[in-house]
TIMILUM-800055 format. One record per atom (N, C-alpha, C): x negated, y, z negated. Coordinates in steps of 0.02 Angstrom, whole numbers, plus 32768, in hexadecimal, padded with zeros to 4 digits. Atoms other than C-alpha are relative to their C-alpha. Example, Ala and Ser with C-alpha at 12.3 -4.5 7.8 and 13.67 -1.06 7.14 Angstrom:
TIMILUM-800055
7FD37FC58000;7D997F1F7E7A;7FD3803C8000;802A7FC58003;7D547FCB7E9B;802780377FDB;
END
This chain:
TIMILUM-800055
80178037802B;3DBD920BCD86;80377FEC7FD1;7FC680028019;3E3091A7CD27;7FF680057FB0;800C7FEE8041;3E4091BBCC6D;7FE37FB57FDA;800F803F800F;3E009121CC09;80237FC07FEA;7F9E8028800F;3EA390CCCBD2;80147FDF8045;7FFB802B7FC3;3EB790BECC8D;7FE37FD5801B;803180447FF4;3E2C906ECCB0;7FEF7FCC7FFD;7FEE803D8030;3E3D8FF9CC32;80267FD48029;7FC980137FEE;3ED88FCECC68;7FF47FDE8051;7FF380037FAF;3EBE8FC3CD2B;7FCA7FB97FFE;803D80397FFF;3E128F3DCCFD;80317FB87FDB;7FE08039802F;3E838ED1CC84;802E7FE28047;7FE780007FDB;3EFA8ECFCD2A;7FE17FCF8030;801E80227FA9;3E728EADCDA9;7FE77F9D7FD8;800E8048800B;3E2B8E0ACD36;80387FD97FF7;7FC28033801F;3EDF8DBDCD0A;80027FE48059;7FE980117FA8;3EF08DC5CDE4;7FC07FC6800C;803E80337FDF;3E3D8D5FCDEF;80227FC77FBE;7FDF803D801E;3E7F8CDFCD61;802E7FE68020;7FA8802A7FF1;3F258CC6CDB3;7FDA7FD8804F;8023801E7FD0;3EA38C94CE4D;7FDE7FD17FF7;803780408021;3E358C1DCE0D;80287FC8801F;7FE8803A7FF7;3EB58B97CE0F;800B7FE18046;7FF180157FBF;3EE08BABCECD;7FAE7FED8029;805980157FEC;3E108BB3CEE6;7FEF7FC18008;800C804E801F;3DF98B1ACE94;801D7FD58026;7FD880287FCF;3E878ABFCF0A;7FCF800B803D;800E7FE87FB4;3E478B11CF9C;7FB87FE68013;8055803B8002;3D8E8AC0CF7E;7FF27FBD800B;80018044800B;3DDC8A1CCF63;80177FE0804A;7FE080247FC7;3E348A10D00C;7FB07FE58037;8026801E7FC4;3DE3899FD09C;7FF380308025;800B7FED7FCE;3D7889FFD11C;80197FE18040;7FFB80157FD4;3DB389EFD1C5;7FC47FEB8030;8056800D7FD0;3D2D8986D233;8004801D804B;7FF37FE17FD5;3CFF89D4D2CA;7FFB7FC6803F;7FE080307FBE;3D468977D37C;7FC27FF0801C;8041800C7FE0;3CC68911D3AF;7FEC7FF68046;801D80147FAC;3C6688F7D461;801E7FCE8021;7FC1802F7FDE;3CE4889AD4C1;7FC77FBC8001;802B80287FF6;3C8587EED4D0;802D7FAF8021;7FD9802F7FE1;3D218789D522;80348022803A;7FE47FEE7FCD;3D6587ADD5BF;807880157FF4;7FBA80028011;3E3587EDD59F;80467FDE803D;7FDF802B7FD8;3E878759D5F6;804D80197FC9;7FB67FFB8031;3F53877FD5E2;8004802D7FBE;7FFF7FC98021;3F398814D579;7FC6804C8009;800C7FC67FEB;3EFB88C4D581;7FCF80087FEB;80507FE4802A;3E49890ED54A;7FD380048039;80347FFC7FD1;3DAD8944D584;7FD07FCD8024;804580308012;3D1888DCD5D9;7FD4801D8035;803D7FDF7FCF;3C7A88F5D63A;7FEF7FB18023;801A80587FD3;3C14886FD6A6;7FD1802C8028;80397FE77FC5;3B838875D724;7FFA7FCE8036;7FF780127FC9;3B7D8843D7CB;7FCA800F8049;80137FED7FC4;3B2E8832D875;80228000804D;7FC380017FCB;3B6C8857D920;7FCC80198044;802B7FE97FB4;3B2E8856D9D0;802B800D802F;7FD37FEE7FC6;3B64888BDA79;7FE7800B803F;80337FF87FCD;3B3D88A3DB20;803280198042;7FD680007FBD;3B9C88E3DBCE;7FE780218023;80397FEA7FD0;3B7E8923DC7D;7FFD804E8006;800C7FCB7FDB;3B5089B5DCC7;80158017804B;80067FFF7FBF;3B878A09DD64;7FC680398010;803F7FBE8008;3AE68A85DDAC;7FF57FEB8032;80357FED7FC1;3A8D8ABCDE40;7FC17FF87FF9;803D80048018;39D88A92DE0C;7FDA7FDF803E;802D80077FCC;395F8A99DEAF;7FDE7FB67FEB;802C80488028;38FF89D4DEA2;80177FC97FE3;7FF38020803B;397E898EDE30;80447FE1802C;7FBB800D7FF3;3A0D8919DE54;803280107FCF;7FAE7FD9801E;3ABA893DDE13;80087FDC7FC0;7FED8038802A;3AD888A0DDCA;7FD27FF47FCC;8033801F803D;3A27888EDD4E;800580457FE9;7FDF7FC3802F;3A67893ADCF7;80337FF77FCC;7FD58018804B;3AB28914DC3D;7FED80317FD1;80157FDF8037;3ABB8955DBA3;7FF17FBF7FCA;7FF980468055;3A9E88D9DAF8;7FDC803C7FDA;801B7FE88054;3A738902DA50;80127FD57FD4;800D80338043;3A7188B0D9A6;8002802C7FBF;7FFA7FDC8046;3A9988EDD901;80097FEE7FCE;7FCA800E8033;3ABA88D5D853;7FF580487FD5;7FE77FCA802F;3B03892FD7B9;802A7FF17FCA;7FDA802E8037;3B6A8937D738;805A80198003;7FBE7FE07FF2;3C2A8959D71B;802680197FB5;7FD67FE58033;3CA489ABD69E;804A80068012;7FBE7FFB7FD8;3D6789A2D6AE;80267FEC7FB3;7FD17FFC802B;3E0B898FD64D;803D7FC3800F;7FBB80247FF1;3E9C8908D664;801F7FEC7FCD;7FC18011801E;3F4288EDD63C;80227FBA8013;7FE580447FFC;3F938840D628;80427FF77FBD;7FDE801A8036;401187F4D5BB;80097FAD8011;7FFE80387FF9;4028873ED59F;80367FD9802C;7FBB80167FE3;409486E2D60D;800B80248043;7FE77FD37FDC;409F8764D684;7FC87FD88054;80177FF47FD7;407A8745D747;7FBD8030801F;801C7FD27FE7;402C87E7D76C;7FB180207FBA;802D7FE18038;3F958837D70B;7FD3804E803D;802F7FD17FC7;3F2988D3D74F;7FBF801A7FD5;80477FEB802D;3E958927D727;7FD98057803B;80297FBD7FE9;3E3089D0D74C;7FAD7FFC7FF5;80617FF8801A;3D6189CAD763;7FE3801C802A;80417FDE7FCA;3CC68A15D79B;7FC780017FFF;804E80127FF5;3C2889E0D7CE;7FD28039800A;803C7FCF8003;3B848A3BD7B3;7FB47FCD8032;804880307FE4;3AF089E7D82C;7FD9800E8033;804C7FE87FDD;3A4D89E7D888;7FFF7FD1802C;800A80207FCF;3A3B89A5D92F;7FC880138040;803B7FF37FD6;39CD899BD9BF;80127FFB8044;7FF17FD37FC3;39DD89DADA60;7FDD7FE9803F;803380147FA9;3987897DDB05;7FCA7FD37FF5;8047800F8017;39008943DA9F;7FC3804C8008;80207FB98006;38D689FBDA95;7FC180137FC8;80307FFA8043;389589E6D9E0;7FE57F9C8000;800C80358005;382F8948D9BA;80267FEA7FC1;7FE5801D803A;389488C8D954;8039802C7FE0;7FCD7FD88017;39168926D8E5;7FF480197FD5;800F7FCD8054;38EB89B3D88B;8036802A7FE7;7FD07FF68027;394489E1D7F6;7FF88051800A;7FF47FC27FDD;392D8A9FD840;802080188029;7FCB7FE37FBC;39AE8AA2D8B4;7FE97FDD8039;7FCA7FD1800D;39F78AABD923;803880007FE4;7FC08018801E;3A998AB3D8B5;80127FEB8037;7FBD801A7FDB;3B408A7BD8EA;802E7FFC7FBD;7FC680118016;3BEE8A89D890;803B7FEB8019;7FB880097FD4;3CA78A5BD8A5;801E7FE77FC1;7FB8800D8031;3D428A65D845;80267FDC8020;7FBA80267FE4;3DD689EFD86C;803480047FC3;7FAC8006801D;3E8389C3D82D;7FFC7FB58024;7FF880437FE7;3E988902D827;80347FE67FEE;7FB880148018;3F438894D82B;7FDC7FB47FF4;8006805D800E;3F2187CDD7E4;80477FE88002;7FBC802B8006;3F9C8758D7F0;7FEE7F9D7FF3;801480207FF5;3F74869ED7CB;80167FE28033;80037FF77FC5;3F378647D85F;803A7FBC8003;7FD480187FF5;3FC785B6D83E;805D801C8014;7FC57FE77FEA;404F8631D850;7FF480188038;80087FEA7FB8;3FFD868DD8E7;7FF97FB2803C;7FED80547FE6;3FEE85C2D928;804E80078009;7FAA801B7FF6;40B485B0D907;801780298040;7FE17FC67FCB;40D88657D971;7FD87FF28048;80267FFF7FB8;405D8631DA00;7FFC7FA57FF9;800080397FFA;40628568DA09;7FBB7FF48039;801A80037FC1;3FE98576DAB8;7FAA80197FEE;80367FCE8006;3F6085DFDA4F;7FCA7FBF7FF6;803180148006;3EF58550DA09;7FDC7FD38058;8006801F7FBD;3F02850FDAC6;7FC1803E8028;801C7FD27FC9;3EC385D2DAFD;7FA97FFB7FDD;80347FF18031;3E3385E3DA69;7FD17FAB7FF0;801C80468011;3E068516DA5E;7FE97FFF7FB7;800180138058;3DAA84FDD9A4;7FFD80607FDA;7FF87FBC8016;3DE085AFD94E;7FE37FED7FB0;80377FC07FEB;3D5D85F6D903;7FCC7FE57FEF;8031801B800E;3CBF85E0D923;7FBC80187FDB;801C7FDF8045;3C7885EED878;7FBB7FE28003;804280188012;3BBA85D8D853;800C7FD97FD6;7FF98042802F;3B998537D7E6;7FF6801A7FC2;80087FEC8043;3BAF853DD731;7FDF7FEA7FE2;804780128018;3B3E8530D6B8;80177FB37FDB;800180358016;3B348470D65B;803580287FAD;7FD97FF88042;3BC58474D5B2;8048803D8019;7FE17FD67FE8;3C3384EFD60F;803B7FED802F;7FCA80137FDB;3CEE84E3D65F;8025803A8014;7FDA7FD87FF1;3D61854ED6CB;804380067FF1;7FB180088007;3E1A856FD6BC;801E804D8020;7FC17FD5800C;3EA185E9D6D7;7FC580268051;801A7FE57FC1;3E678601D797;80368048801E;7FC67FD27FE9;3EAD86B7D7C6;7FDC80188048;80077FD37FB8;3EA98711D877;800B805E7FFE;7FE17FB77FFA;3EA387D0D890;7FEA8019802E;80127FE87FCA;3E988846D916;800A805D7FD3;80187FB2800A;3E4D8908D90E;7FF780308018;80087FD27FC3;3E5A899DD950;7FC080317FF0;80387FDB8022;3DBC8A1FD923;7FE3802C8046;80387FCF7FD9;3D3F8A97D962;7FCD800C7FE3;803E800A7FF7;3C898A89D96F;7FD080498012;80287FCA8002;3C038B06D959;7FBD7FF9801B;803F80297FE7;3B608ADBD9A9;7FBE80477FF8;803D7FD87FF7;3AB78B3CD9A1;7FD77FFF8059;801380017FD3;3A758B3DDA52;7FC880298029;80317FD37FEA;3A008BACDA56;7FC77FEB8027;803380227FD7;39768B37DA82;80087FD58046;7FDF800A7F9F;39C88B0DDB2F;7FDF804B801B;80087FB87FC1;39838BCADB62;7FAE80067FE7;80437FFA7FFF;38BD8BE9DB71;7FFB804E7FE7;800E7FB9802E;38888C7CDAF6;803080127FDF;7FC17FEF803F;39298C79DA84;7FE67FEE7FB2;7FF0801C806F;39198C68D9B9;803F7FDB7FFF;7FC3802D8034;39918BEAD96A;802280397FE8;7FBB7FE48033;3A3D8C35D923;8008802F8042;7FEB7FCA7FD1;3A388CABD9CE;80327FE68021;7FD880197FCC;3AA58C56DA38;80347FA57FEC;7FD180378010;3B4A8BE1DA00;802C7FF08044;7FD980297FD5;3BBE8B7BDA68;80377FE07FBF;7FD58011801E;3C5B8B61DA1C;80517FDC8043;7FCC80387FD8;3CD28ACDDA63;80427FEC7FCD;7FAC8025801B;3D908A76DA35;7FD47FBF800E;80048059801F;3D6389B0D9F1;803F7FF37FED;7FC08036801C;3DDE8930D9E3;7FD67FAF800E;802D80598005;3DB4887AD9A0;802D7FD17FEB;7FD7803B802E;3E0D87D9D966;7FC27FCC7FE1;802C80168045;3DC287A2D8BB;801D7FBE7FFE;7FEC80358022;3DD086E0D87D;7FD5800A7FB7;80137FF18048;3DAD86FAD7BB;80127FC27FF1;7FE78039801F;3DA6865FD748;7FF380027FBC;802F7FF18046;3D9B8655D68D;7FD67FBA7FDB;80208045800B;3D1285FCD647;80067FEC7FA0;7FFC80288033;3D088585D599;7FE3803E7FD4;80247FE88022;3C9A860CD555;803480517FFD;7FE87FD37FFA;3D238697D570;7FEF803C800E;800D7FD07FDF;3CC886F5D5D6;801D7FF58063;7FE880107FB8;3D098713D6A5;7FDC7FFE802C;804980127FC6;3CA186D8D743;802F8006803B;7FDE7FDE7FC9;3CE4873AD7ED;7FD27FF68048;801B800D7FB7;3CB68713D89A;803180248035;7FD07FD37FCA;3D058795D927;7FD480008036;801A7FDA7FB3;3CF687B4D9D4;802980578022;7FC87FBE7FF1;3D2B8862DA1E;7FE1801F8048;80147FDD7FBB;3D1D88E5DAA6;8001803A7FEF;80007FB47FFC;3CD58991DAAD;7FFD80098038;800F7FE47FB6;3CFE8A11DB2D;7FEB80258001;802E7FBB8004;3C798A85DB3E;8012802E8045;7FE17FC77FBB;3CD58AD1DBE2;802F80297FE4;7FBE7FDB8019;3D6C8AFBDB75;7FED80217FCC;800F7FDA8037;3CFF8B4DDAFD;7FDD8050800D;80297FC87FEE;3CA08BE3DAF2;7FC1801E7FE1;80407FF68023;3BF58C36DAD2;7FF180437FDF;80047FC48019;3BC68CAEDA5F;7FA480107FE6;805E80037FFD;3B098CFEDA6D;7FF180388041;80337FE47FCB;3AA48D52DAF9;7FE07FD8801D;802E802E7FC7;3A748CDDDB84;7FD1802F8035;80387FD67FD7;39DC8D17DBD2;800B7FDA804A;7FD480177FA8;39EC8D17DCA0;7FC37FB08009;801480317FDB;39C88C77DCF2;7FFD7FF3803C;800180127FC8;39B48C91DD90;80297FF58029;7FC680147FD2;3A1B8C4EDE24;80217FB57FE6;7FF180308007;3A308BA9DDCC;803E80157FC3;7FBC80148037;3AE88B82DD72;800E7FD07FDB;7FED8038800E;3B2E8AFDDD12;805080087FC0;7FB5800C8033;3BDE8AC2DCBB;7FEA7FC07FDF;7FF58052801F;3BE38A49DC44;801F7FDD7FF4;7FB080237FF7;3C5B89B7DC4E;80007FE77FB2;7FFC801C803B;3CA6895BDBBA;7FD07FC97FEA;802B80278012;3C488920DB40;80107FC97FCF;7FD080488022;3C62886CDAF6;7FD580037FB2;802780078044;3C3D8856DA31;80107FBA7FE7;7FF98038802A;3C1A87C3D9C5;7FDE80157FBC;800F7FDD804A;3BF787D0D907;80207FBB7FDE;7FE080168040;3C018775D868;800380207FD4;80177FF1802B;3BFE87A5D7BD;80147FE57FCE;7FD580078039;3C21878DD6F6;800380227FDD;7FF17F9B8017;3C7487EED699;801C7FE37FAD;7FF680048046;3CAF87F5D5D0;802380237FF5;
END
C-alpha cells in the first residue's frame, strides 16, 4: 500500500492527464460523422462500384433418348425463370473496355413439373466474368456485324418519359447450377444438381433514369457439364441433352 503523500501525488497526476484531454474530446465531438455508402441506386456506367438488378430468363433444347411410343424429334427441354443478381464492375471513363463479375440467385420451373412458378424452387445459379465494349467500337472492328445481328438489341419497349444511350455489347463466360431434382420420380428438391459451362452475348443500354436494361441470348451445355446427386435407376431408357439456347432480360442498378 502506498503511503499517503503518494497517493496524493499519483491522483493530482491522473486529473492534470484528464484536463490535458478535454480539449482534444471536445474537437473530436465536433468533427463530421462519416455517412454510411449508400444502396447503389445507379447503374456504374464508365466507373467502378457495386450493383444488383433482377431478371428473367428462359430456355429450351433437345433431347436425344430411347423412349418406347415417343418420337425423337417431340423430346425437349424448356424452362422459365426469374431472379435476382449481384455483381461488381470496373470501368473508367473514356476507356473502350469495361468488365464486371456477377451472380444470379433464381427459381425456375422445370417441364411444367410445378404449376406456374413457385418461389420454392427449383433454384438455379451462375457466376460469370463479363467483357463490354461499346457496341460502336465493336461496329468499327466487325463492319459486317449489324448485317449478321440486323436491329441490335432487341430491347423490350420503354416506359413513356424515358431514353436510351451509351449502347454497350458484352459477351460471358459462366457456370450454371440447376436444381433438377424434379426431372426424377421420388427425389426431394436440393437432391440432385446439374452443373453446366454458359456463354452469352449481352446488349446493355443506359437509361435517362440511370439505371441499365440488358437483353442476352446464350448457350448452355448440359453435355459438357456434370451431375452431382444420386440418380435413382431408370430403367433401359437413356438420354443426353443437347445445347441449350437462352434468352433473358433484365434491370439492374
Amino acid at each position: 500500500m502506498q503511503p499517503p503523500s503518494t497517493q496524493g501525488s499519483s491522483m493530482k497526476k491522473f486529473l492534470v492527464a484528464i484536463l490535458a484531454l478535454l480539449p482534444s474530446l471536445a474537437f473530436a465531438a465536433d468533427l463530421p460523422v462519416k455517412a454510411l455508402t449508400p444502396i447503389p441506386v445507379m447503374y456504374p456506367y464508365q466507373s467502378s462500384g457495386l450493383f444488383f438488378g433482377i431478371f428473367t430468363e428462359g430456355g429450351g433444347g433437345s433431347v436425344a433418348a430411347t423412349v418406347p411410343g415417343v418420337g425423337a424429334a417431340s423430346l425437349t427441354t424448356t424452362d422459365a425463370g426469374l431472379g435476382a443478381t449481384i455483381g461488381y464492375a470496373w470501368g473508367t471513363k473514356g476507356s473502350p473496355v469495361a468488365y464486371s463479375i456477377e451472380g444470379d440467385f433464381g427459381f425456375t420451373n422445370f417441364n411444367g413439373n410445378n404449376a406456374g412458378l413457385a418461389l420454392a424452387g427449383p433454384l438455379s445459379f451462375e457466376q460469370r466474368f463479363v467483357v463490354f465494349t461499346p457496341f460502336n467500337n465493336l461496329a468499327s472492328m466487325l463492319p459486317n456485324l449489324p448485317n449478321i445481328f440486323g436491329t441490335v438489341p432487341p430491347f423490350p419497349a420503354l416506359q413513356p418519359g424515358l431514353t436510351a444511350s451509351n449502347l454497350q455489347m458484352g459477351f460471358s463466360v459462366g457456370v450454371k447450377e440447376k436444381d433438377i431434382s424434379t426431372s426424377f420420380v421420388g427425389v426431394e428438391s436440393n437432391k440432385v444438381w446439374r452443373v453446366e459451362p454458359v456463354i452469352k452475348l449481352i446488349a446493355m443500354e443506359q437509361l435517362s433514369n440511370g439505371t441499365a436494361l440488358r437483353a442476352w441470348a446464350g448457350v448452355a451445355f448440359p453435355d459438357k457439364g456434370a451431375i452431382i446427386g444420386v440418380i435413382p435407376g431408370i430403367g433401359t431408357t437413356s438420354a443426353t441433352l443437347g445445347p441449350e439456347a437462352l434468352v433473358g432480360v433484365g434491370v439492374y442498378f
